[in-house]
C-alpha positions as CSV (number, residue, x, y, z in Angstrom):
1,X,32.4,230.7,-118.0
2,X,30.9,230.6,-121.6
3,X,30.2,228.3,-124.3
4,X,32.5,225.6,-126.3
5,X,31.2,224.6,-129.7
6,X,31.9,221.1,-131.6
7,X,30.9,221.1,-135.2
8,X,29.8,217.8,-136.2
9,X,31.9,216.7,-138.6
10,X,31.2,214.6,-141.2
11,X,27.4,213.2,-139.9
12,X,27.9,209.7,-142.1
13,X,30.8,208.8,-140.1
14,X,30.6,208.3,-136.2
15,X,31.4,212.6,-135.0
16,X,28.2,212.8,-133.6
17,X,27.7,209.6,-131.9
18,X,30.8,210.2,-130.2
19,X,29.9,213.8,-129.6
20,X,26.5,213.2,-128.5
21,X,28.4,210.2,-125.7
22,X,31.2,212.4,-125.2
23,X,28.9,215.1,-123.7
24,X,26.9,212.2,-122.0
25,X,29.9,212.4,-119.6
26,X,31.2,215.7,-119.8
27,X,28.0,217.9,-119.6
28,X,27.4,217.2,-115.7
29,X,30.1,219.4,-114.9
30,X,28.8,222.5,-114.6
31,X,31.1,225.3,-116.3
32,X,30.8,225.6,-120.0
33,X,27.7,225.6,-122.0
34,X,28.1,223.3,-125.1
35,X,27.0,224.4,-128.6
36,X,26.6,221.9,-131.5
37,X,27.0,223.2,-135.3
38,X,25.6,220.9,-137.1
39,X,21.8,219.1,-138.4
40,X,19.6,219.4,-135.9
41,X,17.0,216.9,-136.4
42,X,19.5,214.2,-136.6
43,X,21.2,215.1,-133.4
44,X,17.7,214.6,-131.8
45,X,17.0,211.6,-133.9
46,X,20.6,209.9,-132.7
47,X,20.2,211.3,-129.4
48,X,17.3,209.3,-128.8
49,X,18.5,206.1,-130.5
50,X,21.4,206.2,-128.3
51,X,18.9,206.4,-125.6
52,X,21.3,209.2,-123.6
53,X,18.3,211.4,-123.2
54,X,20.4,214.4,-123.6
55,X,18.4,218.0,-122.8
56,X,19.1,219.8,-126.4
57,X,17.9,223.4,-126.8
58,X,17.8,225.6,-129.7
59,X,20.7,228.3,-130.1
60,X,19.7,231.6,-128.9
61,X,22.9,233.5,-128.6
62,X,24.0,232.1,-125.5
63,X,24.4,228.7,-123.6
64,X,23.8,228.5,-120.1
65,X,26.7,226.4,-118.2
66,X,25.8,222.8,-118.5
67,X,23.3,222.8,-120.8
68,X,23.8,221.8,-124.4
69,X,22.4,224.1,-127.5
70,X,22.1,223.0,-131.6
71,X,22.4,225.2,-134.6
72,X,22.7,224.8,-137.8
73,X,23.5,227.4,-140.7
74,X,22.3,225.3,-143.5
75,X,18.6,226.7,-144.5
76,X,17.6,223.1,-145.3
77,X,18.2,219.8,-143.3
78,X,20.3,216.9,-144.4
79,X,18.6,214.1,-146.5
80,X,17.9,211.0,-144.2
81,X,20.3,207.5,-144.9
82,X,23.1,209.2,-146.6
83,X,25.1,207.1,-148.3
84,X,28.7,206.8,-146.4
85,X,30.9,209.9,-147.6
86,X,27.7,211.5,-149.3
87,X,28.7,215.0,-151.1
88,X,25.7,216.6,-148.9
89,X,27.2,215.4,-145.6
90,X,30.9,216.0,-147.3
91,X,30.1,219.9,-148.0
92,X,27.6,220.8,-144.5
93,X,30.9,219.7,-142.6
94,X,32.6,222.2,-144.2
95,X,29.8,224.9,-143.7
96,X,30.0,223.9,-140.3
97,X,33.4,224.3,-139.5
98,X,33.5,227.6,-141.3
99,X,30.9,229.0,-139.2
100,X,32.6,227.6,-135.7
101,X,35.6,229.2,-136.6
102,X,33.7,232.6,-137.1
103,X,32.1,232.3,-133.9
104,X,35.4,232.2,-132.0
105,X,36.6,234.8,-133.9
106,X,33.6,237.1,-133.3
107,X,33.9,235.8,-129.6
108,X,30.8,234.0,-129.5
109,X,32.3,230.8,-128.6
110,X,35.5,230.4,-126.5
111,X,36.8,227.8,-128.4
112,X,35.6,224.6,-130.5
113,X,36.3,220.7,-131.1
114,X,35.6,219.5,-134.6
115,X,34.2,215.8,-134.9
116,X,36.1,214.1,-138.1
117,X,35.6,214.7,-141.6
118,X,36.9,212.6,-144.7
119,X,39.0,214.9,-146.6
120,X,38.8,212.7,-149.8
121,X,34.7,213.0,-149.8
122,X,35.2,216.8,-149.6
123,X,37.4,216.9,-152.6
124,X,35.2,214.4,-154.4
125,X,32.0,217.0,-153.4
126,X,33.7,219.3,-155.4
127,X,36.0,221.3,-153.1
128,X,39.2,221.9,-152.9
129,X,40.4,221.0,-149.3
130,X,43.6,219.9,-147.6
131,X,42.9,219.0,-143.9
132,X,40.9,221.0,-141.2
133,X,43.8,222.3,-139.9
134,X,44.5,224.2,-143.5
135,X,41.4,225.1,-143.8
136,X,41.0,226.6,-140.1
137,X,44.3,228.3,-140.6
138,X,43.6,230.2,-143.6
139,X,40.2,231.4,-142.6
140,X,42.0,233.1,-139.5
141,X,44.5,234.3,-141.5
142,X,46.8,232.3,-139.0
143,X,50.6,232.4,-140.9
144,X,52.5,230.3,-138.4
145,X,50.1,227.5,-137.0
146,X,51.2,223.8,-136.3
147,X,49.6,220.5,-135.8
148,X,50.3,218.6,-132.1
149,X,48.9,215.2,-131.1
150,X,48.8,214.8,-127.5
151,X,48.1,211.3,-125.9
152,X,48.7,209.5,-122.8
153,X,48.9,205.9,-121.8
154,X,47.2,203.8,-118.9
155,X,49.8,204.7,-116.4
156,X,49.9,208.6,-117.0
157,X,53.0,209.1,-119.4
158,X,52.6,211.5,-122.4
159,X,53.9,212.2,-125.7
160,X,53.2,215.9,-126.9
161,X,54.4,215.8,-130.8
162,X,54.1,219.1,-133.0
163,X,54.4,218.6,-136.8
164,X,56.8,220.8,-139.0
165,X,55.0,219.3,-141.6
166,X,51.6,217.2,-142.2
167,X,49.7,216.3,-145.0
168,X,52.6,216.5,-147.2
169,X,53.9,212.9,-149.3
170,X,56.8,211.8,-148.3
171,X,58.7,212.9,-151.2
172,X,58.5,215.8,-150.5
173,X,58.7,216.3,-147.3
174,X,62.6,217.8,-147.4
175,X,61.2,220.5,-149.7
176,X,58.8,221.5,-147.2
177,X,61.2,222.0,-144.2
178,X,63.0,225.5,-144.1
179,X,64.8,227.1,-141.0
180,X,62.1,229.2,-140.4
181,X,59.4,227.1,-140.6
182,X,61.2,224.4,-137.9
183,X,62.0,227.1,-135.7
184,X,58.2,228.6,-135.5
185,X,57.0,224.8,-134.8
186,X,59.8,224.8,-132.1
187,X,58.6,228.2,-130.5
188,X,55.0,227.2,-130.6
189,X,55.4,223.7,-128.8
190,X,57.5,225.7,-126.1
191,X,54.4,227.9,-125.3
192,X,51.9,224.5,-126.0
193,X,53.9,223.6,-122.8
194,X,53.2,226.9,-120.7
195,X,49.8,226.6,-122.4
196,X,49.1,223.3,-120.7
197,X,50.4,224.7,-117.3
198,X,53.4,221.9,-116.9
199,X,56.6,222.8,-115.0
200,X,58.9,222.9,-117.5
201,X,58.8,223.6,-121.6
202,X,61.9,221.0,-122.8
203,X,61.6,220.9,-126.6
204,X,63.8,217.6,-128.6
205,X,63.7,218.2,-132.3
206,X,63.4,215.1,-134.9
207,X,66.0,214.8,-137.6
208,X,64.8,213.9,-140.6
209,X,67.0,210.8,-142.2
210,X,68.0,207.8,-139.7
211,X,70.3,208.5,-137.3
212,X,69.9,211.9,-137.7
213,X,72.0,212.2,-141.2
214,X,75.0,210.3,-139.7
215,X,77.0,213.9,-140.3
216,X,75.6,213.8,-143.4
217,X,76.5,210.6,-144.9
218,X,72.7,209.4,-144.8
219,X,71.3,213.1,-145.9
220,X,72.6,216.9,-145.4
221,X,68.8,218.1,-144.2
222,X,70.2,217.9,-140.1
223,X,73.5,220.1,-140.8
224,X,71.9,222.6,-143.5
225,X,68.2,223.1,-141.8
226,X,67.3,221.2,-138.3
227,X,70.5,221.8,-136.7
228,X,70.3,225.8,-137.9
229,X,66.9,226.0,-137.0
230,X,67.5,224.5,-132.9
231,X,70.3,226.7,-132.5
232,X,68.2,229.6,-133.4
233,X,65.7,228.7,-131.3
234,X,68.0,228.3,-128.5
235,X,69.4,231.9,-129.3
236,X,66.0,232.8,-128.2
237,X,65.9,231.1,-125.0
238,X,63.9,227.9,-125.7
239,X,65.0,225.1,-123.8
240,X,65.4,222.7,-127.1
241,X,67.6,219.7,-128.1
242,X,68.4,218.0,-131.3
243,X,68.6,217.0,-134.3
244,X,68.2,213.9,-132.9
245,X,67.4,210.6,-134.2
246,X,64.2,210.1,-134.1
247,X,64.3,206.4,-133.2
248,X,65.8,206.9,-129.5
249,X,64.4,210.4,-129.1
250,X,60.7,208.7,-128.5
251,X,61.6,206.5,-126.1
252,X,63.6,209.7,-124.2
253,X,60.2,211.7,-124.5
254,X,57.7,208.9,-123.3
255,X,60.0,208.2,-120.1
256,X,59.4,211.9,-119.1
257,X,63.1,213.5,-120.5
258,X,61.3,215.9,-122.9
259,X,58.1,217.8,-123.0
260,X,57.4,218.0,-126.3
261,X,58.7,216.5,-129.3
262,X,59.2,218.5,-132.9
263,X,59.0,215.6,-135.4
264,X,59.9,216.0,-138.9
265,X,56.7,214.8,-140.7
266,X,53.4,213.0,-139.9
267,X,54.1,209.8,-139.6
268,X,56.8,210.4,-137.7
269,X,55.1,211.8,-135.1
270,X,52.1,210.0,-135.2
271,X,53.1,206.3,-135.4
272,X,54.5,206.6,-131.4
273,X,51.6,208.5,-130.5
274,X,49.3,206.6,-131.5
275,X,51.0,203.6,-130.2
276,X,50.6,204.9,-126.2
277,X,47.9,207.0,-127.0
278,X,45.0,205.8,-129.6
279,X,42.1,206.2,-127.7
280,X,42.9,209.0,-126.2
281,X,45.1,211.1,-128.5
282,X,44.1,214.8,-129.1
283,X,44.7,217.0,-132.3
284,X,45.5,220.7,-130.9
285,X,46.1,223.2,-133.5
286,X,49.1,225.8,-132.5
287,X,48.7,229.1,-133.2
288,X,45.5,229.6,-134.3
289,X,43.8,232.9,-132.9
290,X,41.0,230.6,-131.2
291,X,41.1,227.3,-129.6
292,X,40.6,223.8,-131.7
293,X,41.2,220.4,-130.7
294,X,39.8,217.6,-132.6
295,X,39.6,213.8,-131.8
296,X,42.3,211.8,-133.5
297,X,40.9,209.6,-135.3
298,X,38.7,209.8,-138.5
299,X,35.3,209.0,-139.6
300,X,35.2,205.4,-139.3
301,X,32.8,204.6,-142.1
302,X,33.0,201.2,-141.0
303,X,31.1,201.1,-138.0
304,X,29.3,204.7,-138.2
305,X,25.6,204.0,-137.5
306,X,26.2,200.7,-134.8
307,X,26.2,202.7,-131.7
308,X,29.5,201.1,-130.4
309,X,32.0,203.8,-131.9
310,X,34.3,205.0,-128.4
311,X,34.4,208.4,-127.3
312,X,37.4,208.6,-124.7
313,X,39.0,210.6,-127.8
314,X,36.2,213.0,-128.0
315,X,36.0,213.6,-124.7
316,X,39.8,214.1,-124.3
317,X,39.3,216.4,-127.1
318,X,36.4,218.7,-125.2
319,X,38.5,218.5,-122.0
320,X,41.8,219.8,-123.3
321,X,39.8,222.6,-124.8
322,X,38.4,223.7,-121.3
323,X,41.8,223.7,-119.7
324,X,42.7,225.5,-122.4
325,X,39.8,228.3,-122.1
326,X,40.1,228.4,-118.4
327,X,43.8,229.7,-118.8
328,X,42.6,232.3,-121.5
């Protein structure tokens, strides 16, 4: 079918352990080849600490189904026993991400999964960085992109949440939120849905105060800019509710009334999500003119290097991207 990269992230946290025991599981299935964009030698070094005795080849192009390739676009390898967050480790995880992205858009790679990187050790490294998603978005030249977290729980019931906003403080949040912005998130979880195959696309919009503004007595934001922005999108046939308070509108989404969910700002979102869904939850970027998912979780500093890090959110990561390339 072709090949799906994952660039490795930043290699002082746990990306490529969970990579490397992601693929563990994942690479017996025979229909992608699997390319890794990161330092070589200590894939090879963790891959045989880990004792998962992984078959890694150099990159030559192409990656035959199954197997798993490494390259790396940095002329010199990475120090050994970097210091957690180290600048060297902060700026190759940006190196590497830039050249996955330019693989999918040159068609080398169908799609790609990034392992986590620490945003504040980029910008401490001495570049200017806001998230991947940003960074990924800029680089395509991507104008209307948003962030979803998907995650299920133990019995099979989702949450699909797409951000208006994300790394934004929460001051400043109302700022950020225009019409047109709401209703492009709106649209783009609508196709997420078609995307992911499921019967139906029903979209339920966040408001932004409690209640939903209370008709304004707790906030204007749901009559001047949400409300505007769902009956626009309805105008154009999406099948969306709201403003609705965001409180009860979870609960509606996790028992299977709504598809997707368009919350207001990150935490939001992500607080429910990641209370059904931590292990498992999925970052898919909307919009983008290549696929990327990314684990949703972070670098975990704490217990990178111990060989117990979990990588059900890694490999939920690599499998929504396959679904996702086998519809392209």
């Amino acid at each position: 079918m072709g090949t799906i990269g994952i660039s490795l992230g930043d290699v002082t946290g746990i990306g490529p352990e969970v990579t490397l025991k992601a693929l563990a599981v994942e690479s017996k299935e025979q229909t992608f080849g699997y390319l890794l964009i990161g330092d070589a030698a200590l894939v090879r070094e963790l891959n045989a600490r880990l004792d998962l005795n992984l078959p890694l080849n150099d990159y030559h192009g192409s990656v035959p189904a199954g197997r798993i390739a490494i390259c790396d676009p940095n002329a010199k390898a990475l120090p050994e026993n970097l210091a957690k967050g180290a600048p060297e480790a902060a700026r190759a995880a940006v190196v590497w991400l830039r050249e996955a992205a330019q693989k999918c858009l040159s068609g080398e790679l169908l799609g790609f999964v990034t392992a986590p990187v620490n945003k504040e050790s980029i910008v401490r490294a001495g570049q200017k960085f806001v998230g991947q998603t940003e960074f990924l978005s800029e680089l395509a030249g991507a104008t209307r992109t948003a962030m979803m977290l998907l995650g299920e729980d133990d019995r099979g019931r989702w949450l699909r949440v797409a951000l208006a906003t994300t790394h934004v403080p929460l001051k400043n949040v109302s700022e950020q939120l225009t019409v047109e912005k709401i209703v492009s998130v709106i649209e783009l979880a609508a196709r997420a849905c078609q995307d992911l195959g499921l019967a139906r696309a029903r979209v339920a919009v966040c408001g932004l105060n409690p209640h939903a503004g209370e008709g304004g007595q707790m906030g204007t934001e749901e009559l001047t800019i949400v409300g505007p922005a769902v009956a626009q999108a309805r105008q154009r046939g999406i099948d969306v509710t709201g403003p609705m308070s965001a409180d009860a509108l979870f609960y509606y989404a996790y028992r299977g009334d709504y598809d997707a969910v368009v919350a207001m700002y990150h935490d939001q979102g992500l607080v429910p999500l990641k209370m059904i869904g931590f292990e498992k939850g999925v970052n898919w970027t909307l919009g983008l003119p290549f696929i990327r998912t990314s684990p949703d979780h972070g670098t975990a500093y704490d217990i990178a290097g111990q060989g117990k890090a979990n990588p059900s959110s890694m490999l939920a990561a690599i499998r929504l991207a396959k679904q996702l390339a086998l519809k392209r």
